[in-house]
C-alpha positions as CSV (number, residue, x, y, z in Angstrom):
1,X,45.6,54.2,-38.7
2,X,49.1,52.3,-39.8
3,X,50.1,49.7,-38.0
4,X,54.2,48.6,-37.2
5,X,53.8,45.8,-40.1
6,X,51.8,47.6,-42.5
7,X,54.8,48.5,-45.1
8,X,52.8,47.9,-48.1
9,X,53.2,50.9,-50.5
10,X,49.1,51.1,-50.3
11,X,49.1,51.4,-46.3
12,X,50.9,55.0,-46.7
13,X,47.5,56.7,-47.4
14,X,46.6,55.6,-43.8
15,X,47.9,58.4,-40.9
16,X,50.3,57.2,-38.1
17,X,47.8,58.8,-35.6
18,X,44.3,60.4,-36.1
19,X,42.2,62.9,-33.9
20,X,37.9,62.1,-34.3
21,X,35.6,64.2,-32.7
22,X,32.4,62.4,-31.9
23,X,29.6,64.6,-30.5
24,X,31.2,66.6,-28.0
25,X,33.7,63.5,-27.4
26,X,37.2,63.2,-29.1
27,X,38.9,60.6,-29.3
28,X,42.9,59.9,-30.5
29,X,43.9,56.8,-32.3
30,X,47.3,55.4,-32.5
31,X,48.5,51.9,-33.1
32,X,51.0,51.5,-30.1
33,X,50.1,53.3,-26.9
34,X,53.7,54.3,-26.2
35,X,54.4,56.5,-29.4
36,X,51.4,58.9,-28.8
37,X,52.1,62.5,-30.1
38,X,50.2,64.1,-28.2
39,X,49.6,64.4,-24.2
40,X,45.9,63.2,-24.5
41,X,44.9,65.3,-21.5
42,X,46.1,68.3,-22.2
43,X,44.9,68.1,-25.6
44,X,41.4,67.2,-23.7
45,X,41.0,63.8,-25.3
46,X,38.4,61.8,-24.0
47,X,39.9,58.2,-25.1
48,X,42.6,56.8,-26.7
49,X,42.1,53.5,-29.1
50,X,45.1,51.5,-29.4
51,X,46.2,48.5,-30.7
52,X,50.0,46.7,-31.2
53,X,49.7,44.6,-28.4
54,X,46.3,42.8,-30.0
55,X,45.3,42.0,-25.8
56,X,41.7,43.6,-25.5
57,X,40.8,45.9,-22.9
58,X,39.2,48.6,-21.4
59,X,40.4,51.3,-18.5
60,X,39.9,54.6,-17.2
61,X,43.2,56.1,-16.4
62,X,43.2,59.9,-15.3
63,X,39.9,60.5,-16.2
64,X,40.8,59.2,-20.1
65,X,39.6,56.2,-21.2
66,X,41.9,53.8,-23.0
67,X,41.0,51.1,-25.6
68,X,42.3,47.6,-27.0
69,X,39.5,46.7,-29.1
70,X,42.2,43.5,-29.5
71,X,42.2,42.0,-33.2
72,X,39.7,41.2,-35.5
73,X,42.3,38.9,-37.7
74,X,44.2,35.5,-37.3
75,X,44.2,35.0,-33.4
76,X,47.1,36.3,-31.7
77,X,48.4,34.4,-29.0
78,X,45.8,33.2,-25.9
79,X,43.5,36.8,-26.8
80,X,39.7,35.9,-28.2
81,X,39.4,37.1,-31.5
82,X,37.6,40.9,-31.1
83,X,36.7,44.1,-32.0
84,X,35.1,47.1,-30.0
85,X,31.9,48.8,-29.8
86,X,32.4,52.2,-28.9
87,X,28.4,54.2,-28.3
88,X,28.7,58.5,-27.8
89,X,25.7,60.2,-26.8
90,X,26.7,63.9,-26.3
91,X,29.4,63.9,-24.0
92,X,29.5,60.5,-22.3
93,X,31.0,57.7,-24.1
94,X,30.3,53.6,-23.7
95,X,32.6,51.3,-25.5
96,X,32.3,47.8,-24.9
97,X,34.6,44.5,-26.4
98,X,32.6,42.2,-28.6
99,X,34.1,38.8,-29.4
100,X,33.6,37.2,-32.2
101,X,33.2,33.9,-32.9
102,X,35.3,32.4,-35.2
């Protein structure tokens, strides 16, 4: 999905948000956490993937899980330089943060 910088005429092919299902999992990704359109429970999302604030991190919250996978790019600030693993076997998902070494 877009980003808040990506302005480029060529980024406008990319959605603002995007609904994947994944097995029997779904799973809603938006680039800041705080413009969701959606209420991911009622919409019975299983986890959210996020980004804007490039911090990695992983949490359960209401039975959703939420994901930073951080960024994969320049490093940003103190974070490590990551990206996320994210495993579905029928209706259980495993995501885990992978740093990479740069």
């Amino acid at each position: 999905v877009r980003g808040n910088v990506d302005r480029e005429p060529w980024t406008q092919r990319f959605p603002m948000t995007d609904l994947i299902e994944a097995g029997s999992c779904s799973i809603y990704v938006v680039h800041d956490l705080y413009t969701m359109d959606i209420d991911p429970s009622a919409a019975n999302v299983d986890m959210v993937i996020f980004g804007h604030s490039h911090q990695p991190s992983i949490e359960q919250q209401h039975g959703i899980w939420l994901l930073n996978p951080g960024s994969a790019g320049p490093r940003r600030f103190d974070y490590p330089v990551s990206v996320a693993k994210v495993e579905v076997q029928g209706d259980q998902l495993h995501a885990e943060i992978v740093e990479l070494a740069v």
